[in-house]
C-alpha positions as CSV (number, residue, x, y, z in Angstrom):
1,X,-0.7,-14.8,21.6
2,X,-3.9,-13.9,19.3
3,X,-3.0,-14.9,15.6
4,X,-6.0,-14.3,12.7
5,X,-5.5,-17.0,10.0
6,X,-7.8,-18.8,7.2
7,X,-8.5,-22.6,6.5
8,X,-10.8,-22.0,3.4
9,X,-11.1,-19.5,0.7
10,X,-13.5,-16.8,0.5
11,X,-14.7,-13.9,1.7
12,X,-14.4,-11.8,5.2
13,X,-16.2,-15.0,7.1
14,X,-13.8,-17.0,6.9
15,X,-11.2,-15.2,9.1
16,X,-10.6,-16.5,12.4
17,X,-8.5,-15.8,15.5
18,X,-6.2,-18.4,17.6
19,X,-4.4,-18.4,20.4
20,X,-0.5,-19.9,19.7
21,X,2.5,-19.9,21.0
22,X,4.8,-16.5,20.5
23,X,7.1,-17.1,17.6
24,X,10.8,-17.1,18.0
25,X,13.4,-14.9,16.0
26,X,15.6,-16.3,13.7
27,X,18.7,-15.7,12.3
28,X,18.5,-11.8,10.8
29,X,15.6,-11.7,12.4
30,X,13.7,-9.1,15.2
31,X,10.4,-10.1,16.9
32,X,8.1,-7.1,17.2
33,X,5.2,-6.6,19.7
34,X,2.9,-5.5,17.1
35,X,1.1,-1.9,17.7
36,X,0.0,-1.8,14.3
37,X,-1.0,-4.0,11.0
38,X,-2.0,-2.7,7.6
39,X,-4.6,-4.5,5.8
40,X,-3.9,-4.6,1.8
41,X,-5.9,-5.0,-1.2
42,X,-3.5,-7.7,-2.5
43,X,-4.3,-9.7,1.1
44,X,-7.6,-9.3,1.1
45,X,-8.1,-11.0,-2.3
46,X,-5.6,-13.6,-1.7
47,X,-8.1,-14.9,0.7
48,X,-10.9,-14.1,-1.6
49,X,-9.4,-16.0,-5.0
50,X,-6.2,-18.0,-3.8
51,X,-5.7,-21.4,-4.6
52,X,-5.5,-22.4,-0.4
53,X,-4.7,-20.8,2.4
54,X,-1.7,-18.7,3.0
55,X,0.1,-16.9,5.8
56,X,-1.0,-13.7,6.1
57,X,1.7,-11.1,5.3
58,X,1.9,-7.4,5.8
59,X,2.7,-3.9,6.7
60,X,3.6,-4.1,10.6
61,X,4.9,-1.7,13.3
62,X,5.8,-1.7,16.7
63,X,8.7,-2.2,19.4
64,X,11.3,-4.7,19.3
65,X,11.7,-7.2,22.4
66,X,14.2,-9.8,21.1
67,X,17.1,-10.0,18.3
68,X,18.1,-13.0,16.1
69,X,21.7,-14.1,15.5
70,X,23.7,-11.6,13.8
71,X,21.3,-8.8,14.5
72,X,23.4,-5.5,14.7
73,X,21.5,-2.4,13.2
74,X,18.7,-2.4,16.0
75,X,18.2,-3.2,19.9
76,X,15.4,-4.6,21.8
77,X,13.3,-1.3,22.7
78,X,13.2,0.2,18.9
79,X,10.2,0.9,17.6
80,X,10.5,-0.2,13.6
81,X,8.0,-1.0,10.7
82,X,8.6,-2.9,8.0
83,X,7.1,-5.8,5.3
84,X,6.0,-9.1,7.5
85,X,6.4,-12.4,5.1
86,X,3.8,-14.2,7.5
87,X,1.9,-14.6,10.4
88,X,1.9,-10.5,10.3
89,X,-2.1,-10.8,11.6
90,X,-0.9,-11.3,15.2
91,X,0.0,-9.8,18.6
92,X,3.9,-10.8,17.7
93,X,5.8,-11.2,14.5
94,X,8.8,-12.4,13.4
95,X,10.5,-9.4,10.7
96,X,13.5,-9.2,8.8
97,X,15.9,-7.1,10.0
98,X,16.8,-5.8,6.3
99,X,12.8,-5.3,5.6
100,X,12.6,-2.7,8.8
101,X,13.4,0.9,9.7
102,X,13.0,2.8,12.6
103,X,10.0,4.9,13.4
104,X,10.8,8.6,14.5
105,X,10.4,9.6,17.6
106,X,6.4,11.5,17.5
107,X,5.4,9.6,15.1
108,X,2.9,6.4,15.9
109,X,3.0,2.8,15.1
110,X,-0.6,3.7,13.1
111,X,1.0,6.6,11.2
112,X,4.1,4.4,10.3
113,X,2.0,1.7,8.7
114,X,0.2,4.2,6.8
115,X,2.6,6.1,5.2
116,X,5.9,3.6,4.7
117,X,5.0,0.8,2.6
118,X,1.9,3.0,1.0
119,X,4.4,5.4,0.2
120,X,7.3,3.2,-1.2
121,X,4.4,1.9,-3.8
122,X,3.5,5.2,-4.6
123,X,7.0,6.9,-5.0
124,X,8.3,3.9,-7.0
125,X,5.2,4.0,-9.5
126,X,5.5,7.6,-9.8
127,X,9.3,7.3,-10.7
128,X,8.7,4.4,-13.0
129,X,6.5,7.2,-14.7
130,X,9.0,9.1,-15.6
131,X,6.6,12.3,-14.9
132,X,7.9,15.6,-16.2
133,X,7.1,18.6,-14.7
134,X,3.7,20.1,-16.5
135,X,2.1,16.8,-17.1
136,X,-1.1,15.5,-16.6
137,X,-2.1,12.7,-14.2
138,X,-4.4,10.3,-13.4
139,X,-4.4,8.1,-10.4
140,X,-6.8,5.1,-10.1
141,X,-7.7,3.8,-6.7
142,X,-7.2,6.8,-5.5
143,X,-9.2,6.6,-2.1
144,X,-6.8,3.9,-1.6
145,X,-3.6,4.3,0.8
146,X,-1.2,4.1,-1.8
147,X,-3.5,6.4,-4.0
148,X,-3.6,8.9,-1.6
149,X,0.0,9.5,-1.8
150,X,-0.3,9.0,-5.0
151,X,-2.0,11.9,-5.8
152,X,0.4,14.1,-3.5
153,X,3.3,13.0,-5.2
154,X,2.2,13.9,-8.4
155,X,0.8,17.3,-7.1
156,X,4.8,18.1,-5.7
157,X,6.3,16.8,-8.8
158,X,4.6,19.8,-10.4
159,X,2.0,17.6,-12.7
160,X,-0.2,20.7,-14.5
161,X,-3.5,18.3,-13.5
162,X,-4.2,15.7,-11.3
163,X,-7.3,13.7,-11.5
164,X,-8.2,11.3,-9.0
165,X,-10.6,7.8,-10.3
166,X,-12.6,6.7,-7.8
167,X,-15.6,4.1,-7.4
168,X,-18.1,6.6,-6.3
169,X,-19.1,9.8,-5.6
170,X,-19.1,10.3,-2.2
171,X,-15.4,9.8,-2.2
172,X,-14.9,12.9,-4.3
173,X,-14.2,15.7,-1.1
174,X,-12.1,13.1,0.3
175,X,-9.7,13.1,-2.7
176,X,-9.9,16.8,-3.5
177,X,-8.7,17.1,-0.1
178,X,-5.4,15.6,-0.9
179,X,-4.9,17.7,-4.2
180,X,-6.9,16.3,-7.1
181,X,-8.1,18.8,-9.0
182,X,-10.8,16.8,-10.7
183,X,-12.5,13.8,-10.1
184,X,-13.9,11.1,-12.1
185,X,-16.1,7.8,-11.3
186,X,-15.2,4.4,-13.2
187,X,-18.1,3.7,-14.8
188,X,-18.2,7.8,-16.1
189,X,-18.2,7.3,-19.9
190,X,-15.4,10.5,-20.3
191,X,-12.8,10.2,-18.1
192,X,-11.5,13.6,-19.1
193,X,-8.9,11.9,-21.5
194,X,-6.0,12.4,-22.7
195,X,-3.6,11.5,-19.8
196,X,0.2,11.6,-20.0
197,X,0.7,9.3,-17.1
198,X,-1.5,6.6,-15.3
199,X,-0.6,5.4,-12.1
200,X,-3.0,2.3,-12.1
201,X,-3.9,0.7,-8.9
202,X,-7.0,-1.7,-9.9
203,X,-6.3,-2.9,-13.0
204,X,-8.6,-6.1,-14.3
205,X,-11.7,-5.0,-16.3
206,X,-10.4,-1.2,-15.9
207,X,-6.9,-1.9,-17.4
208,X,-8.1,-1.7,-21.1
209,X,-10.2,1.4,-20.8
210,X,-7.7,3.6,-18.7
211,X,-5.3,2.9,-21.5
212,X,-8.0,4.0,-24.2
213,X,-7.6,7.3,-22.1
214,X,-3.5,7.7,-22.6
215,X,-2.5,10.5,-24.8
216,X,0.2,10.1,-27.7
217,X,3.5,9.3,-25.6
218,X,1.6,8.8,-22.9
219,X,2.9,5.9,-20.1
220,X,0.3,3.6,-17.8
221,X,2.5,1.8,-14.3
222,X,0.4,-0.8,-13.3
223,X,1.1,-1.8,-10.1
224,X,-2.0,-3.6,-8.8
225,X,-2.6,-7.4,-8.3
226,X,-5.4,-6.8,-10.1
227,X,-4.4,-8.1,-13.1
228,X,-6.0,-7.3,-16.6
229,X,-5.6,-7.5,-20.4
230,X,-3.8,-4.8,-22.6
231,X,-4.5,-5.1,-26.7
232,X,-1.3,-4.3,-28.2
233,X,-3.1,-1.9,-31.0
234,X,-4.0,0.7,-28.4
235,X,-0.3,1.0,-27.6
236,X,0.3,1.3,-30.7
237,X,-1.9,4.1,-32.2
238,X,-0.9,6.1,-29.1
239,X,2.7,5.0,-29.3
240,X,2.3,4.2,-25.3
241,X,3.4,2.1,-22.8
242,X,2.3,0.0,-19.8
243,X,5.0,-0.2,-17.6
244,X,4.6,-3.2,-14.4
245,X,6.2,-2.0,-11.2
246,X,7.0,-4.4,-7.7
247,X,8.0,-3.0,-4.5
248,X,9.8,-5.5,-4.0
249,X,12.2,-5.2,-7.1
250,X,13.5,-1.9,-5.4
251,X,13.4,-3.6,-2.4
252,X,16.1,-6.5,-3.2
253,X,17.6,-5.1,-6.4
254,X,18.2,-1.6,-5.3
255,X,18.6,-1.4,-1.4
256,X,20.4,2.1,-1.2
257,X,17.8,3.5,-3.2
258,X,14.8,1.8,-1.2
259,X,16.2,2.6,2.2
260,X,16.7,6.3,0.6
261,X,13.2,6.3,-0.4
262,X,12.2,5.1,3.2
263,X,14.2,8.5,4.8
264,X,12.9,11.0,2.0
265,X,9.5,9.8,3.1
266,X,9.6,10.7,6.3
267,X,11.3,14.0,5.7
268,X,8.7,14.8,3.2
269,X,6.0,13.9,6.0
270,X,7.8,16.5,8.3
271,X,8.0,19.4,6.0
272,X,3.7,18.9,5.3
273,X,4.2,17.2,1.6
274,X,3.0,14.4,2.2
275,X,-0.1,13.6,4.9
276,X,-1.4,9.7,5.7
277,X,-4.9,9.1,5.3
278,X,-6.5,6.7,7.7
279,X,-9.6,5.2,7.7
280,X,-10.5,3.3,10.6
281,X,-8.2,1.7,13.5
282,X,-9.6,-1.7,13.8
283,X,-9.1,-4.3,16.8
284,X,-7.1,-7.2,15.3
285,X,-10.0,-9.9,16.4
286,X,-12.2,-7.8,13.9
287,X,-10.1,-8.6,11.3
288,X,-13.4,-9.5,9.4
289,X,-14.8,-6.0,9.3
290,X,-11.5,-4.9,8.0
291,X,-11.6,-6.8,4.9
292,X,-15.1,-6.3,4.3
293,X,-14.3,-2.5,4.3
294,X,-11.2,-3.3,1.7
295,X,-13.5,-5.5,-0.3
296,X,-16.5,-3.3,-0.4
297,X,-13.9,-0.5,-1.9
298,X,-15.9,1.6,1.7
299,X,-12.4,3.1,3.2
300,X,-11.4,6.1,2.4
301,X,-7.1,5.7,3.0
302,X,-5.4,2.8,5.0
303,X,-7.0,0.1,7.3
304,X,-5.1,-0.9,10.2
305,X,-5.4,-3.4,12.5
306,X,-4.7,-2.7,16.3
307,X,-3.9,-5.6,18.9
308,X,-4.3,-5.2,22.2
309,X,-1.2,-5.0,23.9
310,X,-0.3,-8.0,25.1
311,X,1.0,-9.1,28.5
312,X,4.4,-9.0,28.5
């Protein structure tokens, strides 16, 4: 099968694809023909700034042809998505059966890969919010695939104003188009400040101004890998909050509620609130151009990689 790994550090370059042997499910384990892969900010700079290489995890979707020991909730045939701990670059990968969930019939590996994972991150920010109805918003990233959703959550938990922060202009119709009501550029000096709630997906050199923008009371959920600096005074003349979120705390700590999550997003996809954004469908060997678009901060919602299908 085609695998995409990394012996060096750095940028898109260094990317190359393999040929290796199918892998083999373990215990608790499924192995997936992969339809689709979504490429993540967090991935991208782990091969950017990481201290070595790493196996590349990830979003992935597609049909299960073999079960582990133990395996009871699904059968060969399923069509699932779920979070990949490595080697999720590839034409086959070994999943978790606790980390997956079935795709609805309709709906495409693509779509699933757009809208799950992105969507947990988004929900779980928004919750850690704790947004009341009449609030305002600000969402950072929000060209992003989790700030897409982002935005739309915010917009049907009733926020009075939703502003969307993006790197540039031409981004701006894009974002309106999922519900911002205004729009604002990093490097504006007035980000229309006050906020009462910052859902921060960059952080790093834009952590310290976007909570310079919070309004008395007023909460920041970082959830980026981005890192960044908060000076306690600014917390403190606001009385405010930064609040870190990880998926992956809902994920272990609270299963019912992430596997409730998982349902209510796909309900709210059928009823119209929410809509995925995707960018560009990309063949898995051009994994490359894929992280050059993440990199670049080009796409406009989620990346996804697309093997070929495989012989069987």
């Amino acid at each position: 099968m085609l695998r995409i790994r990394h012996e060096v550090n750095g940028g898109p370059d260094v990317l190359f694809a393999e040929r290796v042997e199918r892998p083999v499910a373990g215990a608790g384990e499924v192995l997936l023909r992969v339809e689709a892969v979504g490429v993540t900010l967090p991935t991208v700079r782990k091969v950017r700034e990481g201290s070595g290489p790493v196996p590349f995890g990830g979003e992935v979707a597609g049909e299960i042809v073999a079960l582990g020991a133990g395996v009871t909730a699904f059968s060969v045939g399923d069509r699932v998505t779920g979070l990949c701990f490595a080697d999720a670059y590839a034409e086959f990968a070994v999943l978790n059966s606790a980390m997956a969930s079935p795709v609805p019939d309709g709906a495409s590996a693509v779509e699933a890969v757009a809208l799950v994972r992105s969507g947990l991150v988004a929900r779980g920010a928004y919750e850690a919010a704790r947004v009341e109805p009449g609030e305002s918003v600000l969402v950072t990233a929000a060209a992003s695939a989790v700030g897409t959703l982002a935005l739309q959550y915010a917009k049907a938990g009733g926020a009075s104003r939703v502003v969307a922060a993006v790197s540039s202009a031409d981004k701006a119709d894009f974002v309106r188009g999922l519900g911002a009501d205004e729009v604002v550029r990093y490097q504006d000096a007035d980000w229309g400040a006050p906020y009462d709630v910052i859902l921060d997906g960059v952080g790093g050199d834009l952590l310290g101004p976007a909570v310079r923008t919070l309004a008395t009371g007023g909460r920041l959920v970082a959830f980026s890998s981005g890192g960044g600096t908060v000076e306690a005074y600014e917390l403190l003349v606001r009385g405010a909050s930064v609040i870190g979120f990880q998926m992956r705390a809902i994920a272990v700590g609270k299963p019912e509620l992430y596997d409730r999550w998982r349902r209510e997003l796909w309900q709210m996809r059928d009823a119209g609130t929410l809509r995925t954004a995707v960018h560009e469908e990309i063949p898995l060997d051009e994994a490359a151009r894929a992280h050059a678009l993440i990199e670049e901060r080009r796409n406009l919602g989620k990346v996804v990689l697309v093997p070929s299908k495989p012989a069987a």
